[in-house]
VOBA-1610 file (N, C-alpha, C; in pm, whole numbers, padded with zeros to 5 digits, always signed):
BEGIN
Unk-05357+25114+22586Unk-05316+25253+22603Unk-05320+25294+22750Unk-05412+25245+22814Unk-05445+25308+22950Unk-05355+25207+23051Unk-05300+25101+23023Unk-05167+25050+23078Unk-05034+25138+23037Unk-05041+25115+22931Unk-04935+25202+22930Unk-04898+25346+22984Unk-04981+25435+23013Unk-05036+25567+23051Unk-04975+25531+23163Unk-05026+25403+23270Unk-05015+25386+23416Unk-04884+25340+23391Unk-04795+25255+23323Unk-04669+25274+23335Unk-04549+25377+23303Unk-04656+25411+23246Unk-04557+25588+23232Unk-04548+25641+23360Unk-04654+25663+23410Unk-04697+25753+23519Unk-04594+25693+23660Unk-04605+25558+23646Unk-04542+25504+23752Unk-04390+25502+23753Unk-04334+25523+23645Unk-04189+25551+23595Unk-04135+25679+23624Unk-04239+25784+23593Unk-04222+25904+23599Unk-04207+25920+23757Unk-04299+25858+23826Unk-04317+25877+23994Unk-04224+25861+24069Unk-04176+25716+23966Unk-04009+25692+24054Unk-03881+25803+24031Unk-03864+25848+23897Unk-03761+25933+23876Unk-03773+26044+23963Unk-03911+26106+23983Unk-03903+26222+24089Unk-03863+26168+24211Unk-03901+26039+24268Unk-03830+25986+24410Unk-03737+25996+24409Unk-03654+25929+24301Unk-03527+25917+24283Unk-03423+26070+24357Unk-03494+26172+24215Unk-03453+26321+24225Unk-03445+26347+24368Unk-03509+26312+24370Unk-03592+26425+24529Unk-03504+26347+24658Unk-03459+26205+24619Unk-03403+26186+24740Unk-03253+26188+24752Unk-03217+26284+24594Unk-03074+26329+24593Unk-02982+26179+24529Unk-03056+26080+24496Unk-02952+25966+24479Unk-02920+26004+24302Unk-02812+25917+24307Unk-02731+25936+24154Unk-02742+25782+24096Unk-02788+25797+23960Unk-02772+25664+23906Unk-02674+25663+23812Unk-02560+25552+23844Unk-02480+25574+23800Unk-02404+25394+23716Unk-02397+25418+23601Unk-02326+25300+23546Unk-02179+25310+23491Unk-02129+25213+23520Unk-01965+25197+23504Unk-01974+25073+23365Unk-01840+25171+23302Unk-01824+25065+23179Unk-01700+24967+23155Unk-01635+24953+23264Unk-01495+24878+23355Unk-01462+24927+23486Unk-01373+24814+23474Unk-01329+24773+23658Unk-01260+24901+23724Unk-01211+24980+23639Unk-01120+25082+23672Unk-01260+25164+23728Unk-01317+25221+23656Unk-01480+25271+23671Unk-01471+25267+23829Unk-01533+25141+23824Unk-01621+25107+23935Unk-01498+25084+24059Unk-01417+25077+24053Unk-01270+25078+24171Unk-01318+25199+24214Unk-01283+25307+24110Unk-01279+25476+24187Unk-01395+25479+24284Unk-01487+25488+24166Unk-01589+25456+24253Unk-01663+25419+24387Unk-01641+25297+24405Unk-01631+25203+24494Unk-01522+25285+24633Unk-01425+25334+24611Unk-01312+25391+24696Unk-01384+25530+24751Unk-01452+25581+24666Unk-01546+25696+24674Unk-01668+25690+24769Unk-01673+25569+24799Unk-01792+25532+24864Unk-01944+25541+24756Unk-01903+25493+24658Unk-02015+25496+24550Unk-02100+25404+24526Unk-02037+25268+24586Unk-02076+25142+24542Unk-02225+25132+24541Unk-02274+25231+24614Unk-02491+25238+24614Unk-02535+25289+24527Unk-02436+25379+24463Unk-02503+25441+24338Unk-02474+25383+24218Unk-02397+25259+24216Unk-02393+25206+24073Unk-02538+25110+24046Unk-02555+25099+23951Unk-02675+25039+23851Unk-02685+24905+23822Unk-02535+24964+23737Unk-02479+24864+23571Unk-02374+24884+23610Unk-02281+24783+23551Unk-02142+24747+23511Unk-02134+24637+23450Unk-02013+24603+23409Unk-01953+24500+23320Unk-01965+24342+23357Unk-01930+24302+23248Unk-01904+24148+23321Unk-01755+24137+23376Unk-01662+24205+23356Unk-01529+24199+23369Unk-01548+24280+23531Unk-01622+24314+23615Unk-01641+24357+23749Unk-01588+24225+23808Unk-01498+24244+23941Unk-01522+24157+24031Unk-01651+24072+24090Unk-01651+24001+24103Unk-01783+23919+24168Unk-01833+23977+24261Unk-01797+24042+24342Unk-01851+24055+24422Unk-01939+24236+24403Unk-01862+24322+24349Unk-01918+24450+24289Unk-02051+24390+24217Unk-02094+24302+24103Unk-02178+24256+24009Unk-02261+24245+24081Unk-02231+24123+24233Unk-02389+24110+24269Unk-02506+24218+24322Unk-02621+24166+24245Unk-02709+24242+24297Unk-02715+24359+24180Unk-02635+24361+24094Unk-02628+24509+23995Unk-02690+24439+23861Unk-02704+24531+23800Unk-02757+24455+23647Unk-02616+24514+23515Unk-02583+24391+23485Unk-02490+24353+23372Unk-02508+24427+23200Unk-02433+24506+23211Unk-02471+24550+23078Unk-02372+24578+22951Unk-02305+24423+23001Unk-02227+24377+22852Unk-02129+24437+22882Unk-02012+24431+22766Unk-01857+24430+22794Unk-01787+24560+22788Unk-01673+24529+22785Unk-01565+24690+22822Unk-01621+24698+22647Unk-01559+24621+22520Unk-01573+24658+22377Unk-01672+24725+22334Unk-01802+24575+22399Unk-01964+24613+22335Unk-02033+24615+22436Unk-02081+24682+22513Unk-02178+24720+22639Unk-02301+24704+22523Unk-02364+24673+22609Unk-02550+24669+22567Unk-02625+24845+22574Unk-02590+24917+22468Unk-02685+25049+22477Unk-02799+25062+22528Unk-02907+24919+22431Unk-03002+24952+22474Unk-03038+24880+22674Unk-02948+24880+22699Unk-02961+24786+22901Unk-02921+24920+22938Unk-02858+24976+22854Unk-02796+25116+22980Unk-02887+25207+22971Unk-02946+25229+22838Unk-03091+25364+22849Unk-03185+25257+22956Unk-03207+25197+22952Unk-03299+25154+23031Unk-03295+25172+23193Unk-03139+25175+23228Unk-03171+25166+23375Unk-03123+25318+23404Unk-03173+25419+23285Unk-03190+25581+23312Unk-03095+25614+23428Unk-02965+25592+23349Unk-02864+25658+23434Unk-02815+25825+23488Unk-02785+25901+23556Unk-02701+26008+23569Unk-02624+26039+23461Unk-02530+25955+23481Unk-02371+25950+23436Unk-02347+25804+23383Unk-02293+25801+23324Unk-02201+25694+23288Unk-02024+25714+23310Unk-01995+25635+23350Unk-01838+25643+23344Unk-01753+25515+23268Unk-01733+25596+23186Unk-01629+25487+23104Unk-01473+25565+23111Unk-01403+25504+22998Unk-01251+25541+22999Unk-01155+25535+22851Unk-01093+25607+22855Unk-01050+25628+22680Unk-00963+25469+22650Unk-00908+25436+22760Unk-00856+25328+22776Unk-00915+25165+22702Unk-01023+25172+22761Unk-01097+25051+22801Unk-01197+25044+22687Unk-01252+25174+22665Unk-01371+25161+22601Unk-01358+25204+22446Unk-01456+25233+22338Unk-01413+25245+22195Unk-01507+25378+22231Unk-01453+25500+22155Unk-01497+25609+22163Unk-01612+25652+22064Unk-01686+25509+21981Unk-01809+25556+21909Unk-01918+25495+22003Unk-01899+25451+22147Unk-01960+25397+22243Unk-02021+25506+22323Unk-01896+25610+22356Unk-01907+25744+22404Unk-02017+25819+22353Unk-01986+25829+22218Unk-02074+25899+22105Unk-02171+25878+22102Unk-02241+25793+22086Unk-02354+25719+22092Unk-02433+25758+22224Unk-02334+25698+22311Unk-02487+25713+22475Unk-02447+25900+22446Unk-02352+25949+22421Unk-02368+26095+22436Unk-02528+26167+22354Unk-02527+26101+22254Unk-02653+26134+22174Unk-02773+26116+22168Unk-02766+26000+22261Unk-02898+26012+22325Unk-02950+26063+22472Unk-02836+26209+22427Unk-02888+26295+22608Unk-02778+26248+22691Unk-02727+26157+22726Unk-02637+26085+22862Unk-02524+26138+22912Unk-02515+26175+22985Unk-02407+26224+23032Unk-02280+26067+23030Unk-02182+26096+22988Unk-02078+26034+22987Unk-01941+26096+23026Unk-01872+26071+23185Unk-01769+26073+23226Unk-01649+25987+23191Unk-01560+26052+23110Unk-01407+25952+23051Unk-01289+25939+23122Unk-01289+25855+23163Unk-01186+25881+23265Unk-01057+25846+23184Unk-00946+25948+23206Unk-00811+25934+23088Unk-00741+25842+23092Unk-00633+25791+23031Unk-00510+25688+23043Unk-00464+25682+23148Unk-00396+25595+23228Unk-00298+25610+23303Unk-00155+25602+23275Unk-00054+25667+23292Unk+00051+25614+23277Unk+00143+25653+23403Unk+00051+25709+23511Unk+00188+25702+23585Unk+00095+25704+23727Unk+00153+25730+23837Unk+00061+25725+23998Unk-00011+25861+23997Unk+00066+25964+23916Unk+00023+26096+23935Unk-00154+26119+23842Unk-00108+26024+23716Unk-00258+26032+23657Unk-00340+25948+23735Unk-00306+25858+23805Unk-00455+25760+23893Unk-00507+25888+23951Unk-00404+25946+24061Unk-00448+26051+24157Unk-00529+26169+24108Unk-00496+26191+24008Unk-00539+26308+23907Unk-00706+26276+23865Unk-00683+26185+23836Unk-00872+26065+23764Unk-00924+26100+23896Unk-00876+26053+23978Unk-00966+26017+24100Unk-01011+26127+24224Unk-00930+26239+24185Unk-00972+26368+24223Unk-01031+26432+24172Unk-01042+26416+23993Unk-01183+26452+23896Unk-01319+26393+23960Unk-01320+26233+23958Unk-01437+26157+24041Unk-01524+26243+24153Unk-01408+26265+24203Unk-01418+26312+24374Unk-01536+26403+24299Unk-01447+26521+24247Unk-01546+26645+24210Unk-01709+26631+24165Unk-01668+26565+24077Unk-01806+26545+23976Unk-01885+26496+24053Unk-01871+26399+24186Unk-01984+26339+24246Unk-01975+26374+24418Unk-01909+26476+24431Unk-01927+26570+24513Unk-01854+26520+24637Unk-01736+26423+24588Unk-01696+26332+24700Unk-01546+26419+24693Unk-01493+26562+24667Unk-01411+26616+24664Unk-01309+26608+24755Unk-01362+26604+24904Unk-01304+26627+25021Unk-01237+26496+25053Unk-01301+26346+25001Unk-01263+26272+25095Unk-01160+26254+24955Unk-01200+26227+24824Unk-01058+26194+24722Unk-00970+26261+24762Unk-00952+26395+24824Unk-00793+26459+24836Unk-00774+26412+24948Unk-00874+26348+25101Unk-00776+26299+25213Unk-00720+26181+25171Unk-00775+26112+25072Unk-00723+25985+25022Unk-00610+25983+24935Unk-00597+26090+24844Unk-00473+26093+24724Unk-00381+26111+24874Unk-00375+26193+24945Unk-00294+26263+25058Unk-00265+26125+25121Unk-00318+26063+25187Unk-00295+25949+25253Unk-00176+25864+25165Unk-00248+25810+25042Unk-00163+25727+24932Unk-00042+25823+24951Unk-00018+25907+24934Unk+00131+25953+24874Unk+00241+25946+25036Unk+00168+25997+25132Unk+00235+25946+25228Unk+00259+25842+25264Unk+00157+25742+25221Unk+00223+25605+25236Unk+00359+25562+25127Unk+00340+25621+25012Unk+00411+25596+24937Unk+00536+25587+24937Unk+00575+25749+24969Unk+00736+25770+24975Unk+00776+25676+25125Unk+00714+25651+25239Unk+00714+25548+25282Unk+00782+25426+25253Unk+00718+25335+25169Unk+00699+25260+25103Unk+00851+25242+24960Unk+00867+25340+24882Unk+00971+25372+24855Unk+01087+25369+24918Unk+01121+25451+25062Unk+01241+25419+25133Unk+01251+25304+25176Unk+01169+25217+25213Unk+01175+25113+25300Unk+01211+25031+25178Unk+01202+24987+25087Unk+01211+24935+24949Unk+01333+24948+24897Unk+01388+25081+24861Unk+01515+25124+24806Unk+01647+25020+24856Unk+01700+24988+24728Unk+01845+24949+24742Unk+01881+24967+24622Unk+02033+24938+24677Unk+02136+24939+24567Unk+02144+24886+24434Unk+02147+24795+24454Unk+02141+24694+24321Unk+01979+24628+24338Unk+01888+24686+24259Unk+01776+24641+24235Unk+01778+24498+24123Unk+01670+24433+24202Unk+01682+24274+24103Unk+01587+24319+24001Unk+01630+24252+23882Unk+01547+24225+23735Unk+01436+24165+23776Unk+01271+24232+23696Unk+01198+24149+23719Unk+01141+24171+23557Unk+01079+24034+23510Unk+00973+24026+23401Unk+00864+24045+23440Unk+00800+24096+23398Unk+00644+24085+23451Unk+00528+24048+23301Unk+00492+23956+23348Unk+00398+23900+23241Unk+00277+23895+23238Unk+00190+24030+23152Unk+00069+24015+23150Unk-00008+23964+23069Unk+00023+23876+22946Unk-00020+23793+22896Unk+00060+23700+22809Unk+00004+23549+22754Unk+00033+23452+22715Unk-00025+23415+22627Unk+00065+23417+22534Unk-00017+23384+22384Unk-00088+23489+22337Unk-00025+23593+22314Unk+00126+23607+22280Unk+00200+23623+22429Unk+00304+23671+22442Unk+00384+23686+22524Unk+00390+23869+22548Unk+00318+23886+22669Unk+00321+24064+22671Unk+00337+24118+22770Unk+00411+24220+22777Unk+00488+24269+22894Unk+00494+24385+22920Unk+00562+24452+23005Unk+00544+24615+23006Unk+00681+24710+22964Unk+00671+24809+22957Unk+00779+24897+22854Unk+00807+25007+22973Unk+00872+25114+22964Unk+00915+25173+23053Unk+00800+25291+23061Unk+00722+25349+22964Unk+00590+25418+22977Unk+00440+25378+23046Unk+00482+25308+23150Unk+00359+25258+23209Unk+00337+25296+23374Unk+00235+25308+23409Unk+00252+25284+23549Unk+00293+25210+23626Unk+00236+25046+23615Unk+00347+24929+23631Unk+00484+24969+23666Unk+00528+25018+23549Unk+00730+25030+23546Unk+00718+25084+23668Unk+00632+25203+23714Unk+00651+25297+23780Unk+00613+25248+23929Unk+00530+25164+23953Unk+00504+25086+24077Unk+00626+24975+24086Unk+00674+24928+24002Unk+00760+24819+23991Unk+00925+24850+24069Unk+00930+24981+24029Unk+01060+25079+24033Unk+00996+25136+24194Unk+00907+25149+24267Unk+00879+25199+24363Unk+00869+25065+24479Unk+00858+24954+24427Unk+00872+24828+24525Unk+01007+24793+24473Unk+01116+24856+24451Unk+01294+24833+24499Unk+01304+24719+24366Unk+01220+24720+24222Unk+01290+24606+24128Unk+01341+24699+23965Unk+01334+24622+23903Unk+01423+24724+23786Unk+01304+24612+23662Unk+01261+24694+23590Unk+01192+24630+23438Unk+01325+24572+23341Unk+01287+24463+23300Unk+01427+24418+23249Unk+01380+24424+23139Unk+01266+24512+23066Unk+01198+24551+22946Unk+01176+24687+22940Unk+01242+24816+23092Unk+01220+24898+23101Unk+01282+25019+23012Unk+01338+24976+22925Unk+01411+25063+22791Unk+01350+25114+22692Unk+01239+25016+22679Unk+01125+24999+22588Unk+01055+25076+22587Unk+01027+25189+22472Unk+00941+25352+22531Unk+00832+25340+22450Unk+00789+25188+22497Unk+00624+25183+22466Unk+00558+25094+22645Unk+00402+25091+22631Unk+00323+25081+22702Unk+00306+24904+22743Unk+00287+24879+22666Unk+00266+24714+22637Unk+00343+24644+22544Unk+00417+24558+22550Unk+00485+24488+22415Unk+00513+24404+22417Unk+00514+24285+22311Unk+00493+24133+22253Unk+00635+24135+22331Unk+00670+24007+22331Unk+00817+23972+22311Unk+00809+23846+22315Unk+00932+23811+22283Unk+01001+23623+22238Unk+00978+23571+22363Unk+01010+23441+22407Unk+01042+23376+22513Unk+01189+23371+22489Unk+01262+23369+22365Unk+01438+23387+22363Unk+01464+23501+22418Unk+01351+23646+22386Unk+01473+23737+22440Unk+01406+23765+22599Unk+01287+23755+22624Unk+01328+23716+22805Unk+01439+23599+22878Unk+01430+23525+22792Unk+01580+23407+22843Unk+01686+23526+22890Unk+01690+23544+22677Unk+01854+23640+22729Unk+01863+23749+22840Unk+01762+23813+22877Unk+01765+23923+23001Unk+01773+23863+23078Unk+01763+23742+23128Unk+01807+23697+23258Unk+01728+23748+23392Unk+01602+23742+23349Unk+01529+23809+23559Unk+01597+23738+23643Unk+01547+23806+23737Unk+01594+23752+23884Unk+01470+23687+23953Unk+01359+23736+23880Unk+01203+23716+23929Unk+01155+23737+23796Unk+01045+23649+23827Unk+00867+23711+23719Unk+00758+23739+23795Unk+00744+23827+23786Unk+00565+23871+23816Unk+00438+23775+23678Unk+00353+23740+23742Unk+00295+23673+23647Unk+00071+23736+23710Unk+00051+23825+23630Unk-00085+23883+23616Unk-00184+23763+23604Unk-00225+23709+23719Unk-00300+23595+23723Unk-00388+23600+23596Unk-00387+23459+23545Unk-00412+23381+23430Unk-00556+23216+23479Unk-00561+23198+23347Unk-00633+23074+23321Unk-00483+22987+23433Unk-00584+22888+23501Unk-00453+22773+23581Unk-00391+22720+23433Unk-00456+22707+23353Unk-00364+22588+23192Unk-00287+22674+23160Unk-00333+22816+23138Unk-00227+22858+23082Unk-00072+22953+23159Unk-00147+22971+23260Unk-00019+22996+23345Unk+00063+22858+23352Unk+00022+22801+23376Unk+00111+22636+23379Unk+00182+22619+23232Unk+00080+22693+23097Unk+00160+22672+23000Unk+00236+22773+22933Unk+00309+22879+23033Unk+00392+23020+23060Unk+00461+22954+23110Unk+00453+22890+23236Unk+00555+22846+23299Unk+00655+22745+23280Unk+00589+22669+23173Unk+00671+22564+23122Unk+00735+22556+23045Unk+00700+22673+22965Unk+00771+22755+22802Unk+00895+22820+22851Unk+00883+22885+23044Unk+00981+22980+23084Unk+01047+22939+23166Unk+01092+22775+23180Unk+01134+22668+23281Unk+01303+22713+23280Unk+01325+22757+23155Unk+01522+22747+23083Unk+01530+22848+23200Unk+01443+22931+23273Unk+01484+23081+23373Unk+01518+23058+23492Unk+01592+23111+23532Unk+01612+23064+23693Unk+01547+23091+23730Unk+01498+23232+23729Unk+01391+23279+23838Unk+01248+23154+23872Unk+01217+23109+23709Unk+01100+23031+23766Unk+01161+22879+23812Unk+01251+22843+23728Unk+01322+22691+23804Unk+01343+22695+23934Unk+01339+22816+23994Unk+01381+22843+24165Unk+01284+22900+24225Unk+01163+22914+24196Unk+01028+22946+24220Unk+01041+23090+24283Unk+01111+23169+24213Unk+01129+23308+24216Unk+00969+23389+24128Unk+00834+23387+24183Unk+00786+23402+24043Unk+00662+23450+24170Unk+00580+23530+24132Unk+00498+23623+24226Unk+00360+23575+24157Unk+00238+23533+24156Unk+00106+23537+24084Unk-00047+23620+24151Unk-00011+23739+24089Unk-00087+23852+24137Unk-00199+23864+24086Unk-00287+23952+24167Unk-00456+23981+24128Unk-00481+24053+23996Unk-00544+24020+23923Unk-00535+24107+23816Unk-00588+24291+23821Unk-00721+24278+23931Unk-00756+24389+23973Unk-00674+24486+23989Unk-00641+24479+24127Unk-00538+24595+24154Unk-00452+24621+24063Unk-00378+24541+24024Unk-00302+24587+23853Unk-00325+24610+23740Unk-00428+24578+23745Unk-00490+24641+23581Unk-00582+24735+23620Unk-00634+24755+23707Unk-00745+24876+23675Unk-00743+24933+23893Unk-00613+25017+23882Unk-00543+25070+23995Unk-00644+25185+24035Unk-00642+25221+24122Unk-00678+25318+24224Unk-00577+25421+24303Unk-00573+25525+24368Unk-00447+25518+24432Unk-00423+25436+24561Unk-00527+25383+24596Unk-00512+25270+24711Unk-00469+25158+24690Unk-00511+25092+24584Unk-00505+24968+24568Unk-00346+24966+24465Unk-00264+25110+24420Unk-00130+25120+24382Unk-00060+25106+24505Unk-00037+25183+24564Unk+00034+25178+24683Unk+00038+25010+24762Unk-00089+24990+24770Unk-00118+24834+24802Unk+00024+24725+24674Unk-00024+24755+24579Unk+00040+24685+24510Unk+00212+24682+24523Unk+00245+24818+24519Unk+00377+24839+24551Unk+00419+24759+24694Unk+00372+24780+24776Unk+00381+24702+24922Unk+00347+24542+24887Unk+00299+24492+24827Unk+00276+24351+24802Unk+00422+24300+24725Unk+00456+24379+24617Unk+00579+24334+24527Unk+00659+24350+24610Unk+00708+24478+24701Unk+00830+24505+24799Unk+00843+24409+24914Unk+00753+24342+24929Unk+00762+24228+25028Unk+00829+24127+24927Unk+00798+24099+24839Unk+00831+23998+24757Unk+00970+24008+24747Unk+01019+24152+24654Unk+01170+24136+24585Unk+01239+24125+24742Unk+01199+24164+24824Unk+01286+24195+24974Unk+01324+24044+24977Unk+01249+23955+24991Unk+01238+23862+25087Unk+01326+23779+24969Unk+01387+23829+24835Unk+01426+23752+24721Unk+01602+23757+24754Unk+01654+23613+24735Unk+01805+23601+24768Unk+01904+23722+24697Unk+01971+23755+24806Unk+02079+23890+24727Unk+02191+23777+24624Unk+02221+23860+24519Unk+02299+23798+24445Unk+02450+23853+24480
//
């Protein structure tokens, strides 16, 4: 009893340090999370995060299980602030749960376009008092942007596939942000008709669309090799027309690391033979 007493006491001692020296404990429940974050200049106040974090965010932090099933009981433990998860990423009886036991839980919404990253990430700003620098930053991104856009723009934009997964075969639809970065680095979705978010498709009917390019959302080396060999009948990849990008910046965007992205593809389609 009288150990325990002294580890109470000593727990308790730290949370008032904690308080008192104004720091925020804060755990992220995906990469998107911890990006804003991180852009926020937050990266000292995270705890916890995922295993799906970059390597280099993880070290030094303590792991508390996945975007699906996070470890509840790892996250009461390292007596967070906030939590930030996302309607996206996470299952909303996850929410429920740390909500009920007291926790504050921040959701950060869908994305579907540059305007909702900017939108998330000027909420962030607020909530953790980093208001001033998220709007010099949304401000920055957008000027780079339209930037970025003119310099990009042409006439006849080339077809691109973009492939974010294998086995099944999945791609993007014209309701995504993607389309919308894709269409801002000067290329055209040759799936962009499609007025859904994500969607299966054949390897026949990417044949029949004919890209000019593939974007390919870095993969396992086997199985990109076994995408690529399924998608050999294409010119684009028989002519090594074919881009293999970070998964980060594209799956779980920022408005920095969008703009970044757009400038990475616009180098690409530029530098791609006019037909």
């Amino acid at each position: 009893m009288r150990q325990l007493l002294r580890a109470l006491r000593v727990m308790l001692s730290f949370s008032a340090c904690v308080a008192a020296a104004g720091q925020t404990r804060i755990v992220t429940l995906g990469p998107c999370a911890t990006e804003h974050l991180c852009l926020l200049d937050l990266e000292k106040e995270i705890v916890g995060l995922t295993l799906h974090d970059r390597p280099q965010r993880t070290a030094g932090k303590e792991i508390v299980g996945t975007l699906l099933e996070p470890n509840i009981e790892k996250i009461v433990s390292l007596r967070p602030d906030v939590v930030v998860a996302s309607k996206e990423g996470n299952r909303p009886e996850i929410v429920a749960k740390l909500r009920a036991l007291g926790i504050e839980v921040f959701v950060m919404e869908e994305f579907s376009s540059f305007e909702d990253i900017c939108r998330t990430f000027e909420t962030l700003g607020r909530r953790f008092g980093r208001e001033q620098r998220a709007k010099e930053i949304v401000a920055a991104e957008k000027r780079r942007l339209e930037e970025l856009c003119r310099r990009f723009s042409r006439q006849k934009r080339p077809g691109v596939f973009f492939c974010l997964g294998w086995r099944p075969l999945i791609t993007i639809g014209g309701k995504t942000y993607l389309d919308e970065l894709l269409a801002a680095a000067g290329g055209r979705n040759v799936f962009g008709a499609l007025g859904r978010k994500y969607v299966p498709v054949s390897i026949e009917e990417v044949i029949r669309r004919k890209p000019d390019a593939v974007i390919i959302l870095a993969m396992d080396t086997g199985e990109e090799s076994a995408m690529r060999d399924a998608l050999r009948q294409l010119s684009a990849v028989a002519s090594g027309r074919t881009l293999s990008v970070d998964p980060f910046p594209f799956g779980s965007p920022t408005p920095r690391s969008f703009v970044d992205s757009v400038e990475q593809l616009g180098r690409f389609l530029v530098a791609l033979p006019r037909s």
